[in-house]
DRENDO-1510 file (C-alpha; in Angstrom, 1 decimal, always signed):
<recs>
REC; n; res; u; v; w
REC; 1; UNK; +28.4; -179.6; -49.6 .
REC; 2; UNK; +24.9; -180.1; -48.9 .
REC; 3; UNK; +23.0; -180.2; -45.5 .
REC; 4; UNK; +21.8; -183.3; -44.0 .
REC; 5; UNK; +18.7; -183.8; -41.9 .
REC; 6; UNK; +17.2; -186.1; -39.6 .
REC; 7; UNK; +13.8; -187.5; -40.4 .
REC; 8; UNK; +13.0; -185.9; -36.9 .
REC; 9; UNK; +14.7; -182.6; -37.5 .
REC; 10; UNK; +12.5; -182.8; -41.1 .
REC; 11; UNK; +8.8; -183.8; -39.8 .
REC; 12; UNK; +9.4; -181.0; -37.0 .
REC; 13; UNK; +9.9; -178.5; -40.0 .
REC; 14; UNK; +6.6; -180.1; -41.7 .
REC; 15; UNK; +4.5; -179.4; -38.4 .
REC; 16; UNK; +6.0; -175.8; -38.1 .
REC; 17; UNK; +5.3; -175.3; -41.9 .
REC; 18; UNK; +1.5; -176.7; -41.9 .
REC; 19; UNK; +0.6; -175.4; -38.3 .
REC; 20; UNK; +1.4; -172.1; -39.5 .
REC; 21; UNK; -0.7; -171.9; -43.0 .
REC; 22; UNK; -3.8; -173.5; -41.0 .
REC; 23; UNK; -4.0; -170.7; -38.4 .
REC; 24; UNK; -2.8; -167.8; -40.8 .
REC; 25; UNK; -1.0; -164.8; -39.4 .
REC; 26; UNK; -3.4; -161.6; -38.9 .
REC; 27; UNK; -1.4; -160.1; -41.8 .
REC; 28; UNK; -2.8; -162.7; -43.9 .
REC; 29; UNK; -6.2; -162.8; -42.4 .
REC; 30; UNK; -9.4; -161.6; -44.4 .
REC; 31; UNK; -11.8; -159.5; -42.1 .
REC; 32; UNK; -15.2; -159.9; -43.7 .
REC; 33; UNK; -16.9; -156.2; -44.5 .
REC; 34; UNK; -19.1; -156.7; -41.5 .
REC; 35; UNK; -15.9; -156.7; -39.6 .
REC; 36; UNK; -14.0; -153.8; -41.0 .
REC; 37; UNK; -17.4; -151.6; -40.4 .
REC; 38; UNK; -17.2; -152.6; -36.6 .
REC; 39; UNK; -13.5; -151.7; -36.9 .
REC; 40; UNK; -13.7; -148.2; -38.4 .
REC; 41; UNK; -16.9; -147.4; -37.3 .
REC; 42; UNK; -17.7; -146.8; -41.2 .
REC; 43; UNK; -21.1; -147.9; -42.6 .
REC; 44; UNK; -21.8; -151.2; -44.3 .
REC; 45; UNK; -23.4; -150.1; -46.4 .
REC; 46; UNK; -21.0; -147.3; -47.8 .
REC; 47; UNK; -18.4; -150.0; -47.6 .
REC; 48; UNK; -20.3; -152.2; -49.8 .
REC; 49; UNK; -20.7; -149.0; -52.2 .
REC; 50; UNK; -17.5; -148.1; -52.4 .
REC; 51; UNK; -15.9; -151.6; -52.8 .
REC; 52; UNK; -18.2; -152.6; -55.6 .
REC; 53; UNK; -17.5; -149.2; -57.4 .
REC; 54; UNK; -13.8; -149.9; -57.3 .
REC; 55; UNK; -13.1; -147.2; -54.7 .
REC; 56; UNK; -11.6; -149.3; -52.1 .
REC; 57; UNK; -9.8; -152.2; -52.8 .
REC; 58; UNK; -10.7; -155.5; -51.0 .
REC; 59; UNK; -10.8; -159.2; -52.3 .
REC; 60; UNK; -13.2; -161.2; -53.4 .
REC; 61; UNK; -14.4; -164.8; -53.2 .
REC; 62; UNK; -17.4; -166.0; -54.5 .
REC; 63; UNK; -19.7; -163.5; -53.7 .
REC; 64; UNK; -17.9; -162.6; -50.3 .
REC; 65; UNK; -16.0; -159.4; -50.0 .
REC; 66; UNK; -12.8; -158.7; -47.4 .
REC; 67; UNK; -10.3; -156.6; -46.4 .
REC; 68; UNK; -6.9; -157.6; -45.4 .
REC; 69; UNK; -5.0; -155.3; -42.7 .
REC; 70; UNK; -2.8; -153.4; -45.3 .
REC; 71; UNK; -6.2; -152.3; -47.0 .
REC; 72; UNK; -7.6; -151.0; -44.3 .
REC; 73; UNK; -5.0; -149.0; -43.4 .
REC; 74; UNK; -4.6; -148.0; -47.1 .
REC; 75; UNK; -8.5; -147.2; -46.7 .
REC; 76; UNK; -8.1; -145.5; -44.0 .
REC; 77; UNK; -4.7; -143.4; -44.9 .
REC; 78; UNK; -7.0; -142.4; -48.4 .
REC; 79; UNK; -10.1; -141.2; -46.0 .
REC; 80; UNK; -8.2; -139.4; -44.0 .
REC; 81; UNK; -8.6; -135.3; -44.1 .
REC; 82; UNK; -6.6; -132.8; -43.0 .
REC; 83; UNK; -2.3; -131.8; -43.5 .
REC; 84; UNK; -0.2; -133.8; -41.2 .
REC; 85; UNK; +0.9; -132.1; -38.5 .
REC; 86; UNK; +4.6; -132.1; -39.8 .
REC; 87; UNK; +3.6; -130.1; -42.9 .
REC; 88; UNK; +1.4; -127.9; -40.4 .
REC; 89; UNK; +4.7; -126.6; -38.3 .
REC; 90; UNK; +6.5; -126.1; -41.4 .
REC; 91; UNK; +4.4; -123.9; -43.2 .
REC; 92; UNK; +3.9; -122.2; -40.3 .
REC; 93; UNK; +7.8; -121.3; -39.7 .
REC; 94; UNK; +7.7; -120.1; -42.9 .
REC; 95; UNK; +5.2; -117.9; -42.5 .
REC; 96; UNK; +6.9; -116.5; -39.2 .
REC; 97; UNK; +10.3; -116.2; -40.7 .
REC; 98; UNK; +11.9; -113.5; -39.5 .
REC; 99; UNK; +9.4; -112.1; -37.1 .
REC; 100; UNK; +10.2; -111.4; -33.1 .
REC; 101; UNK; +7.5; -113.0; -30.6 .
REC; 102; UNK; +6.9; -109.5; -29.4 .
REC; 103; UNK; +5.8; -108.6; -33.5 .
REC; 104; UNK; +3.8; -112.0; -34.3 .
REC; 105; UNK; +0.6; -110.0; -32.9 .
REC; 106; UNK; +1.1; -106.7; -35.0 .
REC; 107; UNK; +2.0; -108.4; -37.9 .
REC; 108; UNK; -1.4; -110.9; -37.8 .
REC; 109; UNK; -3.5; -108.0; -37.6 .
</recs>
């Protein structure tokens, strides 16, 4: 059987609805370039580079270019150098298999 609703119960769903695409979540929020520089501390410049070039992806209105939260993360996650410090630990357990503490300094030598 179907639900039934109040006109009050219905207009309070409305508000909810339309009060919540005016103000946008942060998740759905486009920082302007200017903005993501500040945030990253990257140049504007570079940014501008690399987002025309197809090197980071952004959006685009107009003339206007953005990032969203999940692309600057994503940007940020593909500029980021160096082996995670889980890989690290691992590789070097492997490379210590079997060896005493007291032989770790003969055997690096």
């Amino acid at each position: 059987m179907a639900e039934t609703f109040t006109l009050e119960e219905v207009g309070a769903l409305l508000n909810t609805v339309v009060s919540g695409i005016r103000t946008g979540s942060v998740e759905d929020r486009v920082f302007t370039l200017e903005e993501v520089a500040a945030r990253t501390g990257w140049a504007l410049d570079t940014l501008e580079e690399d987002c025309r070039a197809g090197r980071l992806q952004h959006t685009k209105r107009g003339r206007k270019r953005g990032m969203t939260s999940s692309q600057i993360a994503d940007a940020i996650h593909q500029h980021t150098v160096g082996v995670p410090l889980a890989d690290q630990i691992a590789a070097l357990a492997s490379r210590n298999s079997g060896v005493r503490p007291g032989n770790a300094r003969r055997r690096a030598a």
